[in-house]
C-alpha positions in Angstrom: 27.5 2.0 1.7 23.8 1.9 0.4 21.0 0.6 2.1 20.1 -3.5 1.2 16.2 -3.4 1.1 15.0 -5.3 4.0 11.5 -6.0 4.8 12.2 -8.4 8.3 10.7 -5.6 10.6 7.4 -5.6 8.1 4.3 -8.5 9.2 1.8 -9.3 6.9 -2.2 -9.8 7.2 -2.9 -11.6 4.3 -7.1 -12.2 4.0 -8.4 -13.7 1.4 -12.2 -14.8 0.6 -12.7 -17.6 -1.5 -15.7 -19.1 -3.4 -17.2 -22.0 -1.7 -17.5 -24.1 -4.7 -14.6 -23.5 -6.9 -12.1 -22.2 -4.2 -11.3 -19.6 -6.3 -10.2 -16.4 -4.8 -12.8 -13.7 -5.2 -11.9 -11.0 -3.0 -8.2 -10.4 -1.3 -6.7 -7.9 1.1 -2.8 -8.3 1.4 -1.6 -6.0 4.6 2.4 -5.3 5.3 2.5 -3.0 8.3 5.4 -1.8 10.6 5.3 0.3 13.4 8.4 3.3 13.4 8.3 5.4 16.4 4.6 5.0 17.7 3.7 5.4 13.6 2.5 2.4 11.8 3.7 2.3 8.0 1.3 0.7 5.7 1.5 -0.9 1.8 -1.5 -2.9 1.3 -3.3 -3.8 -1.6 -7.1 -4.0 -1.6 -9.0 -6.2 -4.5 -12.2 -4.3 -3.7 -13.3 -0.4 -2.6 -16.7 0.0 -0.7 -18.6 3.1 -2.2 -22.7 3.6 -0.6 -22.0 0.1 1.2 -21.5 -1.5 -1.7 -18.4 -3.6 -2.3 -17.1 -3.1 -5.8 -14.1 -4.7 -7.4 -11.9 -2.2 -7.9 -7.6 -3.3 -7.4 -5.7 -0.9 -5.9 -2.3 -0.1 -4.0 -2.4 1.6 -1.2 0.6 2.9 0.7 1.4 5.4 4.3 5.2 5.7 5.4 5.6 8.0 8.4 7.4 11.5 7.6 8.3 14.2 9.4 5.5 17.2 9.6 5.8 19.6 6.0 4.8 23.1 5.2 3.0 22.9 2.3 5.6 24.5 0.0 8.0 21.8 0.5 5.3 18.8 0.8 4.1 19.9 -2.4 7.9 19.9 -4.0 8.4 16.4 -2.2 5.3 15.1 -3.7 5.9 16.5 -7.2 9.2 14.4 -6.8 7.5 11.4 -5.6 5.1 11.3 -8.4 8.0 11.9 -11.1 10.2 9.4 -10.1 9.1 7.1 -7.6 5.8 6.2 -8.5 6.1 5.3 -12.4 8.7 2.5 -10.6 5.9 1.3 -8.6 3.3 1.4 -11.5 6.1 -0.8 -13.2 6.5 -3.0 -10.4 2.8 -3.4 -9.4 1.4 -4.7 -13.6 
């Protein structure tokens, strides 16, 4: 039987920074984290990137899922798959 996706083990930091006037939301960090056998996965998504201590808007996905340790032969294959298959489903996903 396949797997039902379930995110009940996953907690969420959700931080957002509003403007004091409007109340708009100007900057946003949204955190989902789990911890899996003294590992913590990660999908976050940032609205900014610091670069020379500056904060710039720049949106962005990130993501960290525990695996088990690769030589780089078969990390490389695995990633080639990853990028082929699983990650135009999350560009999809993420517009």
């Amino acid at each position: 039987m396949p797997e039902v996706p379930d995110n009940k083990d996953w907690k969420c930091l959700n931080v957002t920074v509003s403007d004091k006037e409007s109340g708009a939301v100007i900057e946003y960090k949204i955190h989902f984290y789990r911890k899996t056998n003294g590992w913590y996965d990660e999908v976050r998504y940032d609205s900014h990137e610091i670069k020379k201590g500056r904060k710039t808007r720049a949106p962005h996905l990130h993501l960290k899922l525990a695996t088990p340790f690769k030589d780089s032969a078969s990390g490389d294959a695995e990633l080639r798959r990853i990028i082929d298959t699983v990650l135009p489903r999350i560009k999809e996903i993420t517009r």
